[in-house]
C-alpha positions, 0 to 999 in steps of 0.5 A, spaced: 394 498 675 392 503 670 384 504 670 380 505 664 373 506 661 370 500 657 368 502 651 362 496 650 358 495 644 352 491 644 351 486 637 345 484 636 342 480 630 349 477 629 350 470 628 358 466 627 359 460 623 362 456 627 362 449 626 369 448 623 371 453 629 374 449 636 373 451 643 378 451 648 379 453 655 384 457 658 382 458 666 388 458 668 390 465 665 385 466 671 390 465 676 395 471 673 398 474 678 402 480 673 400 484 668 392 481 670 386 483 665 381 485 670 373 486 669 369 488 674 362 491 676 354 489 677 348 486 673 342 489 675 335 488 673 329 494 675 332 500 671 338 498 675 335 498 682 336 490 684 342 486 683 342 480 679 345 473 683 349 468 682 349 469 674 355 465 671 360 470 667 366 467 663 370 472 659 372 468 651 376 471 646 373 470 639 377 469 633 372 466 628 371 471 622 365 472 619 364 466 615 370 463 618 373 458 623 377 460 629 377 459 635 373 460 642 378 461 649 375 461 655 379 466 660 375 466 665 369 465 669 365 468 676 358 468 679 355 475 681 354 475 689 347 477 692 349 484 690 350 483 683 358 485 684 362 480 679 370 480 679 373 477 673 381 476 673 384 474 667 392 474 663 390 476 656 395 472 651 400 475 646 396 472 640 389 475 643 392 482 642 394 481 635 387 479 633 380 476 635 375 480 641 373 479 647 366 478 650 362 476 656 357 471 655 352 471 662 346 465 663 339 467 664 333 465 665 330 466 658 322 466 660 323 471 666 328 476 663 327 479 656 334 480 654 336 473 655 336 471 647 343 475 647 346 473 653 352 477 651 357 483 652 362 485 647 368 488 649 370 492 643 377 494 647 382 491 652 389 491 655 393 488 658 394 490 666 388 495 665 381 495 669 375 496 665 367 497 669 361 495 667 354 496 670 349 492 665 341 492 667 337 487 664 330 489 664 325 483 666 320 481 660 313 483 660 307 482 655 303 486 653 296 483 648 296 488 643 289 488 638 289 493 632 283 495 629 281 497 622 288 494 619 283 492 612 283 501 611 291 500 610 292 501 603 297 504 599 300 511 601 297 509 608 302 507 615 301 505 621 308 503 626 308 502 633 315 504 637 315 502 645 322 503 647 326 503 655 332 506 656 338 504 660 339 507 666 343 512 669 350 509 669 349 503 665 349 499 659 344 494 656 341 490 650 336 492 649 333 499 648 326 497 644 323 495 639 319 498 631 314 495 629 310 496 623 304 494 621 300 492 614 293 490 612 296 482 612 298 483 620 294 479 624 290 483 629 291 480 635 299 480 637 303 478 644 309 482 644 314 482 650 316 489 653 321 491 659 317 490 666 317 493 672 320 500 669 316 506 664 315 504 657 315 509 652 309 506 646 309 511 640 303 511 635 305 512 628 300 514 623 299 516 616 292 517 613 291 520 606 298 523 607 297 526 613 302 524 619 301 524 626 304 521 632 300 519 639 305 517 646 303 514 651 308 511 658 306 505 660 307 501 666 307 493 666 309 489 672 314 483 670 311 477 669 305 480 668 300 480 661 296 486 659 290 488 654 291 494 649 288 497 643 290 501 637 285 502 632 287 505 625 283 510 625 282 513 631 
């Protein structure tokens, strides 16, 4: 059995048109015995430092082009156990290594979890006897209520743009890394953003006023689940 590195891409925003496409199972392939396809690893949340439980996996091969219709094949399916370890077995086709890709779709509580929108992994890369490892943090969601003061001052020449982002942990993938926002003098001033709970949140302040640019930083720490009051005033 050759070990290799998964190369993983994350797609976001990406929408297939699949309602000429058709879905089928393949589960069987998961009882391959020779020549196996297998993926392993953990799904973590709190910046990779509590496992996931009982989150269903299933491994499909995609191969609806873009604007086009196909077919869906589900490979194979798991549950992570209660430390997050999941284990996926499958024989992967001659007809799926000629053309179409593999992904790993994951089911999430949505309101709890701040990347459950995706629910995916893309493998951009796969084999035949080859064994691929993830390590995949899903950050819990957390909400920060933003008010920007002063938006009336933003005209022509001017700006104002937040940045609140949260990297990956040490030795593994996610989703989601944050998010640009800019703001205008239509934007309302009162606003509910989702943000990554339990882990550092890096929030960059962005101004340009009559042609001067400067940038402000601060971490914040926001409790999953939780709802926070923050200001930022144009001006100040």
């Amino acid at each position: 059995m050759k070990i290799g590195k998964l190369s993983l891409g994350l797609v976001l925003g990406i929408f297939l048109f699949v309602s000429c496409s058709k879905e089928e199972d393949d589960l069987i392939s998961q009882n391959c015995e020779i020549d196996c396809t297998q993926i392993i690893g953990k799904i973590m949340t709190d910046n990779g430092t509590v496992p996931i439980s009982d989150v269903k996996l299933t491994v499909k091969w995609d191969n609806i082009p873009y604007l086009g219709s196909g077919t869906i094949r589900n490979k194979a399916t798991t549950r992570t156990d209660s430390e997050g370890n999941f284990n996926l077995n499958f024989f992967i086709r001659d007809d799926e290594i000629e053309a179409g890709g593999f992904r790993i779709e994951y089911e999430l509580n949505e309101n709890e979890y701040l990347s459950s929108h995706l629910n995916r992994i893309t493998i951009f890369q796969i084999a035949r006897d080859t064994t691929l490892n993830i390590n995949y943090n899903i950050p819990k969601k957390a909400f920060l209520n933003l008010s920007l003061l002063n938006l009336s001052d933003i005209q022509s020449g001017n700006h104002l743009a937040t940045d609140f982002s949260y990297e990956s942990p040490s030795g593994f993938d996610q989703s989601i890394t944050g998010q640009v926002i800019g703001w205008s003098n239509e934007s309302e001033q009162n606003n509910l953003i989702e943000v990554a709970g339990n882990v550092p949140v890096e929030l960059r302040i962005r101004r340009t006023i009559n042609g001067v640019s400067t940038s402000e930083f601060e971490t914040l720490f926001l409790e999953a689940g939780t709802t926070s009051d923050y200001t930022i005033d144009f001006n100040n």
